[in-house]
C-alpha positions in Angstrom: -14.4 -18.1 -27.1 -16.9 -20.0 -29.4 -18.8 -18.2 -32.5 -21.8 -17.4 -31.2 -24.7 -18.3 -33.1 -28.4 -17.6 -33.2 -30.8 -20.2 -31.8 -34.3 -20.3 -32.8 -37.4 -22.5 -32.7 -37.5 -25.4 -29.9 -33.9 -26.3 -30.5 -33.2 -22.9 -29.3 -35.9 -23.0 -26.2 -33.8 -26.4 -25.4 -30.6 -24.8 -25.7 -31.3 -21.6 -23.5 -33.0 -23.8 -21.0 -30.0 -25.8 -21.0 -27.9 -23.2 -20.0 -29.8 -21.6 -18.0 -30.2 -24.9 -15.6 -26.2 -24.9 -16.1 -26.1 -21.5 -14.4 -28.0 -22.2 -11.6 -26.6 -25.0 -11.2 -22.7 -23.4 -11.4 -23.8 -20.9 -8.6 -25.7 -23.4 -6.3 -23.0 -25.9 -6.4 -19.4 -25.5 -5.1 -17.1 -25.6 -8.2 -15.0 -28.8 -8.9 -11.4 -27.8 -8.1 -8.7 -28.6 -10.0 -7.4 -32.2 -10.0 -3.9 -33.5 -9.3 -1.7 -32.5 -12.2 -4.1 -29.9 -13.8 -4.0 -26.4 -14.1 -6.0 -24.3 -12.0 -7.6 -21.0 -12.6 -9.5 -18.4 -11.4 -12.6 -17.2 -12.6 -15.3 -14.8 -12.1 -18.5 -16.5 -12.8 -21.5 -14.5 -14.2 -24.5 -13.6 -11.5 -22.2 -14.9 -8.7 -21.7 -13.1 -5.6 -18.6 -14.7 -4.9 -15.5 -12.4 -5.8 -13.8 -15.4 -8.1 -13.6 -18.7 -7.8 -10.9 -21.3 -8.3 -11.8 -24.1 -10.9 -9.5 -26.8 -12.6 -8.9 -26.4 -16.7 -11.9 -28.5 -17.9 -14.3 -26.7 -15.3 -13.0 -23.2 -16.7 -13.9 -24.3 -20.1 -17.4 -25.9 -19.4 -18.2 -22.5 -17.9 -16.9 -20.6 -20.9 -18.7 -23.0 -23.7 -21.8 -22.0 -21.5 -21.2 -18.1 -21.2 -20.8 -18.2 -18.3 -17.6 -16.6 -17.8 -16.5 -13.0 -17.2 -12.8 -13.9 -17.0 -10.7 -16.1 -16.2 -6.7 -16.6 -15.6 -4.1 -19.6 -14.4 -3.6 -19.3 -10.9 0.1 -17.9 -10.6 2.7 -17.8 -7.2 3.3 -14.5 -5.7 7.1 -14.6 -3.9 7.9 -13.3 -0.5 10.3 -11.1 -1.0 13.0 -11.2 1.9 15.9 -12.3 2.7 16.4 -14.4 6.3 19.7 -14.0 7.8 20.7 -16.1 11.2 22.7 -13.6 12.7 21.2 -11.0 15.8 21.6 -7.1 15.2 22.7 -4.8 17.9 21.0 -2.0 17.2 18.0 -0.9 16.1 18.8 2.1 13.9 15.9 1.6 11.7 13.7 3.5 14.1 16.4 6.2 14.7 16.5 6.8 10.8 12.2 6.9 11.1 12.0 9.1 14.2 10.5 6.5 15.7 10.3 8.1 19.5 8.8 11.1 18.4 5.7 9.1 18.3 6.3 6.7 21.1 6.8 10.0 23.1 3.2 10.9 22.6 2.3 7.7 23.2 0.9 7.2 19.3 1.6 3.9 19.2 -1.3 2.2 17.1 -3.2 1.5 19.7 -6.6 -0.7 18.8 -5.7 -0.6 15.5 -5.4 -4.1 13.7 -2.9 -5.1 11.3 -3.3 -7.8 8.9 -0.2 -9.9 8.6 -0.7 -11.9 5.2 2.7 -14.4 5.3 3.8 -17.6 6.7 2.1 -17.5 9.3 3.2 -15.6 13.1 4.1 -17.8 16.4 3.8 -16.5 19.7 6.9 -14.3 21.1 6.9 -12.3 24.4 7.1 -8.7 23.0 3.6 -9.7 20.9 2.2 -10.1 24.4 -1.9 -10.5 24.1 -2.3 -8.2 21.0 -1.2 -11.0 18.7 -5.0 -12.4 18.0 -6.5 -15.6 16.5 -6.2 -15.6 12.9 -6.9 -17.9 9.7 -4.6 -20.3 7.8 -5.5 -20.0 3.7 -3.0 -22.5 2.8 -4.6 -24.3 0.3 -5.4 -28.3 2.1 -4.5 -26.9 5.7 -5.3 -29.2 8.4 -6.3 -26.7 10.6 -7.9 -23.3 9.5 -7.2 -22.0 13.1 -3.4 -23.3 12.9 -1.0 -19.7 12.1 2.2 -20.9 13.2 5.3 -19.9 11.4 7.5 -22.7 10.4 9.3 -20.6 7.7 10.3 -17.9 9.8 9.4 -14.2 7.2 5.7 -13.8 9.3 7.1 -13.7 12.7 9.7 -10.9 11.8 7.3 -9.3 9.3 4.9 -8.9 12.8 7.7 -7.4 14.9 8.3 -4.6 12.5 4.8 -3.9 12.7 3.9 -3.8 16.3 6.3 -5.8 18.7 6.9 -4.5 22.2 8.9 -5.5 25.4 11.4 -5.7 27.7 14.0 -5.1 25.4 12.7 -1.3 24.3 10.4 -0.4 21.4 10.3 -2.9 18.1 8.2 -2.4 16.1 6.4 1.4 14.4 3.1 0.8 16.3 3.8 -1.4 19.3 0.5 -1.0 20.5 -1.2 -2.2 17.2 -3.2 -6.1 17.2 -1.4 -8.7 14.8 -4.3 -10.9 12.9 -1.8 -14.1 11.4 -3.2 -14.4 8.2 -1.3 -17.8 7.1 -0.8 -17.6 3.3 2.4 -19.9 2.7 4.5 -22.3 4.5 7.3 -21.4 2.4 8.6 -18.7 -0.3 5.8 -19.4 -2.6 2.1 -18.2 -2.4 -1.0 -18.9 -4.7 -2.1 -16.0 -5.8 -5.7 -17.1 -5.2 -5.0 -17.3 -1.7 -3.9 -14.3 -1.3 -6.9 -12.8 -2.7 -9.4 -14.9 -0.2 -7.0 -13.9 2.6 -7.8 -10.2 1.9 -11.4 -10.5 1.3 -11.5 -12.7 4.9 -9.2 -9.8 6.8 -11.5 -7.1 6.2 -14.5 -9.1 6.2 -13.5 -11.7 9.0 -11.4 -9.9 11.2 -11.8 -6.5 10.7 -8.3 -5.4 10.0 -7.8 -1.8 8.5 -4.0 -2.2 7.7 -3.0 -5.3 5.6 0.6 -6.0 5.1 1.5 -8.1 2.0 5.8 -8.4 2.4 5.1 -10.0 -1.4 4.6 -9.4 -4.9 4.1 -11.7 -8.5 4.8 -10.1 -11.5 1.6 -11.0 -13.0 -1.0 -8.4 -13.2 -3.8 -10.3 -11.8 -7.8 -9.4 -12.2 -8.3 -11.2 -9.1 -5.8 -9.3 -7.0 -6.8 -6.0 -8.8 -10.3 -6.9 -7.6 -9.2 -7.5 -4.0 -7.0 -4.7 -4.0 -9.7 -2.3 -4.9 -11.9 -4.1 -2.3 -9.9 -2.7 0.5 -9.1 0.5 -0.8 -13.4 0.8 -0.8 -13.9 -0.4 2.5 -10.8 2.3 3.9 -8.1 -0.9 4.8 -4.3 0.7 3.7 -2.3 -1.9 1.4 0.9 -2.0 1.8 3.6 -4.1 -0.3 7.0 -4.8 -1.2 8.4 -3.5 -4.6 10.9 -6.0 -5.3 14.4 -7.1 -4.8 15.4 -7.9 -8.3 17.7 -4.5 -8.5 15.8 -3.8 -11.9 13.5 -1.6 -13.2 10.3 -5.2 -12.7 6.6 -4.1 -11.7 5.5 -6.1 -9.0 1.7 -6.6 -7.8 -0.2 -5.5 -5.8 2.6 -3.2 -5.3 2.4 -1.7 -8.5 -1.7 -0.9 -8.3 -2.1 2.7 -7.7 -4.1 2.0 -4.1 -1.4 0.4 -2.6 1.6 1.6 -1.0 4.6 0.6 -2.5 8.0 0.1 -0.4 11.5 0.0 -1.5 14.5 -0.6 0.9 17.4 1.7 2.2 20.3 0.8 4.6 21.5 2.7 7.5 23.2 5.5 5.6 20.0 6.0 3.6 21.7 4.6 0.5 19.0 2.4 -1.5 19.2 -1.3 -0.6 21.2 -2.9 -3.8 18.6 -5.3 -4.8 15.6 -2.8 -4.3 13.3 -2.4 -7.5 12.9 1.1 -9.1 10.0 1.5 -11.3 6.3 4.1 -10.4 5.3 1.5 -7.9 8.1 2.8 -5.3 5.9 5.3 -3.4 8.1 5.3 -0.2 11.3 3.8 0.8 12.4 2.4 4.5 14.9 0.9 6.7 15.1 -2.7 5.0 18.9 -3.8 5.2 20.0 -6.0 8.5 16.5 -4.6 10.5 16.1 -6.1 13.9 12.9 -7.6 14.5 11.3 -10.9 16.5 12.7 -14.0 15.2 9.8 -17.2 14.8 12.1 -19.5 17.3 12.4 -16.9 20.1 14.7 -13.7 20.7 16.0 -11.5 17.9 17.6 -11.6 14.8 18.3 -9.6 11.4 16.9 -9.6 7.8 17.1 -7.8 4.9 15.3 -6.4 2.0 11.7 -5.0 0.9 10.0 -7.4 2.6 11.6 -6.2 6.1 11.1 -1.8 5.1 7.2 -2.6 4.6 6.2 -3.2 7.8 7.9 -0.5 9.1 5.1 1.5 6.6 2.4 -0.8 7.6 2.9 0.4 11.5 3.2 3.6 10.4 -0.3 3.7 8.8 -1.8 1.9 12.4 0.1 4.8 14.2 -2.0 7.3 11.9 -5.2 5.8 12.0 -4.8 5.0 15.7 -4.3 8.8 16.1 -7.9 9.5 13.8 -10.0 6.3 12.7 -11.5 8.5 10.1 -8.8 9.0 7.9 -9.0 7.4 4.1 -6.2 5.5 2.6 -5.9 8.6 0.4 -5.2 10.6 2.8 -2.8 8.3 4.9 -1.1 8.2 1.9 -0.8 12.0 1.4 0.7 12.2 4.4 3.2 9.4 4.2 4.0 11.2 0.5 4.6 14.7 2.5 6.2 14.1 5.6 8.7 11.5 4.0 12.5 12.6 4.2 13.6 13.0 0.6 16.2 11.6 -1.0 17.4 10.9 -4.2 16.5 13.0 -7.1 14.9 16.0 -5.6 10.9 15.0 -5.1 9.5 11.7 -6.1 11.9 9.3 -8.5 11.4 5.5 -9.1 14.2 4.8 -6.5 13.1 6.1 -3.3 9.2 7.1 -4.0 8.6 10.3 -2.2 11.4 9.6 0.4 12.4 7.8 3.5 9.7 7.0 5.8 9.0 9.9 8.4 7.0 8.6 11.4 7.9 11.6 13.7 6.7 13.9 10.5 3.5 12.0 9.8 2.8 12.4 13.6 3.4 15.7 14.2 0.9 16.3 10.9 -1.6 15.4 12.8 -1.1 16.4 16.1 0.1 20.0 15.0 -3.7 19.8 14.2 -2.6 20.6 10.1 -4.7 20.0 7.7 -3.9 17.9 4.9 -4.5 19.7 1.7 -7.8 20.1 0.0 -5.9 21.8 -3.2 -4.0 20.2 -6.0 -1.4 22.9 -5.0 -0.2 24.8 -1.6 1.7 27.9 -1.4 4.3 27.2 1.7 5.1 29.8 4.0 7.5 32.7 2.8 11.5 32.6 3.7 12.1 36.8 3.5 11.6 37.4 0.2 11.3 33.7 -1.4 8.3 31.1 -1.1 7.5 28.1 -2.9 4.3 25.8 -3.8 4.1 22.1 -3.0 2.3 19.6 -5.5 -0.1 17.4 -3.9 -0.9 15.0 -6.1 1.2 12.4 -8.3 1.4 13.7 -11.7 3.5 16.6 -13.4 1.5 20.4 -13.4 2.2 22.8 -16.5 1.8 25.5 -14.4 1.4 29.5 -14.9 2.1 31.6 -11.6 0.6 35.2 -11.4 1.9 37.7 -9.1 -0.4 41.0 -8.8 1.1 43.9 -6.3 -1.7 46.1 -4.7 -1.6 49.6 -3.2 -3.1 50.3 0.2 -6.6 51.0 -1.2 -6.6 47.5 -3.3 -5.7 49.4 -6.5 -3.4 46.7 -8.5 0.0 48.4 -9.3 1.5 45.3 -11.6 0.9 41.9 -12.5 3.8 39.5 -13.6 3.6 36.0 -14.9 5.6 32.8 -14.4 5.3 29.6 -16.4 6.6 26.4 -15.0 7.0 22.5 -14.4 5.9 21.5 -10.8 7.3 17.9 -10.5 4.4 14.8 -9.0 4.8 15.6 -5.0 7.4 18.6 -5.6 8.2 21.9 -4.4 9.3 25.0 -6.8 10.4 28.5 -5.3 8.4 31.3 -6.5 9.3 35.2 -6.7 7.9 37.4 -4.3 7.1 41.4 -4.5 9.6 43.6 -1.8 8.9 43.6 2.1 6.4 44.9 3.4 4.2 44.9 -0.5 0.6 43.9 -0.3 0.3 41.2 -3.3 -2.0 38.3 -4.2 0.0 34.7 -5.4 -2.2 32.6 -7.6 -1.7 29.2 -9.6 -3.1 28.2 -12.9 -3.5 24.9 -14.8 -1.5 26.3 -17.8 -3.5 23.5 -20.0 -7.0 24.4 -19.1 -6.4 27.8 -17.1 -8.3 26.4 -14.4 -7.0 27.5 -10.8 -5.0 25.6 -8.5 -4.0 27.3 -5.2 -4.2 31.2 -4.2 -2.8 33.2 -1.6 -2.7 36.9 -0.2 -0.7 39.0 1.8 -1.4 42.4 3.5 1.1 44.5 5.6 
């Protein structure tokens, strides 16, 4: 950035006036984009409404001489991050592994609910029927904006694991969810600033409350923080793949903390190979030869994160189908505590918080539960054992209290625990004798301040 220096007298009036003409004129005027051969990069531009804004090199640094900048960064390419195989699967055991029917049962299948589908684009398949709706192409130079077909093939099977039904029996997690085609790539690669306007047009443009980025750059991005945060604000669920590099690489948007990150598993529940492990891995699902709608017609197989994160994405229309009102907080809380674990016990950098558990998050709701208000819950006792669940993602230093009462509410003995609770884990706790009236409470062994309580009277 250049020194800045003080102006004074009527060089200085001529100066600030200057720039000040500059500025109106960089927010009236569409900025120049980026010519053949030259960097781009995007840039949030003082006293702009406009989210960020996608300027060649010598534009960016006009705008920065003149102050005018509050950051800017090279436009990078995110990757999709699947793998297309040509070969058609029997069997879909990817819903058997989710408990897919328990939901379809109830008829919870997404209805209404519309699902953003930011890839390559979807093409028209019988089991989409009339819920896949008109949607935008972003590709940078498109021909047509209104044009969402899917030349590379990802979109279309990305779609079916969302929300295709037919003749053939259930596809996708919510098959009776709306696909919006939101055309980001006609290949492997994607802008990064594309994605970003495709999300703000989704939830501004076409009202979709469940975006599905099968994606990821390792770059972390201001712009796609931005438009991340965006949707988490306006209550749209992000979901996106963690990576199929097999190492321990962040990925974005994946690894923001509002979005849902998804690793792969195959059919035994053994992690996919190639799936990432790192914090960004909130949940893991079926992602190794999955079934799904293939771009040219019929069916066919695929494999990796890409293919497990719709599987989540239908999951969270299924939810919100089932209760508009519910936050992406709390769709996540419920993904986190319904999910089958695996792995280490509670939540590891392999498989998140589990497998994906559609009949679990359904009966949640149904079962008319609800979803913790506490940092802690004390579970239901087992004879003389009971345990406390965590309910949020961090470690608790925690200090358990037991008092025993008499009849008459006199307290007979108090006895003190101090433990770890693990981010999203359970711990088994002591409990008095049958038939003892006693009181259970939790305590923030840092700062003493309470966490969960619980009484019992025979």
């Amino acid at each position: 950035m250049p020194e800045r220096r003080e102006l004074t007298g009527r060089t200085g009036i001529c100066v600030l006036a200057a720039i000040l003409l500059l500025a109106l004129l960089s927010i009236s005027s569409p900025a120049p984009a980026a010519a053949a051969g030259e960097t781009a990069y995007i840039v949030k531009i003082k006293a702009s409404d406009a989210p960020f804004t996608v300027v060649g090199e010598g534009e960016m640094r006009r705008l920065d001489r003149a102050g005018l900048l509050e950051w800017a960064e090279p436009d990078g390419e995110a990757q999709l991050l699947g793998t297309l195989s040509p070969y058609y699967a029997d069997e879909q055991w990817n819903l058997d592994m989710i408990g897919a029917e328990a939901a379809f049962r109830q008829n919870c299948l997404g209805q209404g609910i519309r699902v953003g589908v930011l890839d390559s684009g979807v093409n028209p398949h019988p089991d989409f029927g009339d819920r896949l709706l008109p949607g935008h192409n972003y590709v940078q130079d498109a021909e047509d904006p209104e044009d969402t077909s899917d030349s590379y093939g990802h979109g279309t099977r990305i779609a079916g694991l969302v929300a295709a039904a037919g003749e053939a029996g259930y596809i996708g997690t919510a098959p009776g969810a709306e696909i919006v085609p939101i055309k980001v790539t006609d290949g492997k690669s994607v802008k990064v600033s594309v994605i970003c306007e495709a999300i703000y047009g989704a939830i501004d443009d076409f009202g979709c409350r469940v975006l599905n980025l099968s994606m990821g750059v390792r770059t972390d991005y201001q712009s796609l923080r931005d438009a991340v945060a965006y949707a988490e604000a306006r209550g749209v669920v992000v979901v996106s793949a963690a990576g199929n590099s097999g190492t321990s690489a962040m990925y974005y948007p994946a690894g923001y903390e509002t979005v849902i990150g998804i690793g792969a598993v195959d059919c035994n529940s053994v992690l996919y190979y190639h799936s990432d492990h790192n914090e960004s891995v909130f949940l893991t699902a079926p992602g190794v030869d999955v079934r799904s709608t293939a771009s040219r017609g019929g069916y066919t197989a695929s494999t990796g994160t890409s293919f497990a994160v719709p599987q989540v994405s239908g999951a969270a229309a299924v939810l919100l189908g089932m209760d508009g009102g519910l936050s992406p907080e709390e769709i996540r809380r419920i993904l986190a505590e319904t999910a089958s674990d695996a792995g280490d016990e509670g939540y590891d950098e392999y498989f998140g918080y589990g497998i994906l558990n559609l009949a679990g998050c359904v009966s949640r709701l149904t079962e008319g539960e609800e979803l913790p208000g506490e940092p802690c819950s004390f579970l239901p006792e087992t004879g003389p054992a009971a345990a406390v669940r965590s309910n949020v993602n961090e470690e608790i230093d925690c200090t358990y209290l037991l008092a025993e009462y008499d009849t008459d509410g006199v307290c007979l003995s108090v006895q003190t625990w101090r433990f770890t609770l693990p981010a999203g884990g359970i711990a088994e706790l002591t409990l008095p004798e049958e038939n003892a009236n006693y009181g259970q409470f939790l305590y923030d062994s840092k700062t003493l301040c309470p966490l969960a309580e619980a009484r019992k009277s025979h």
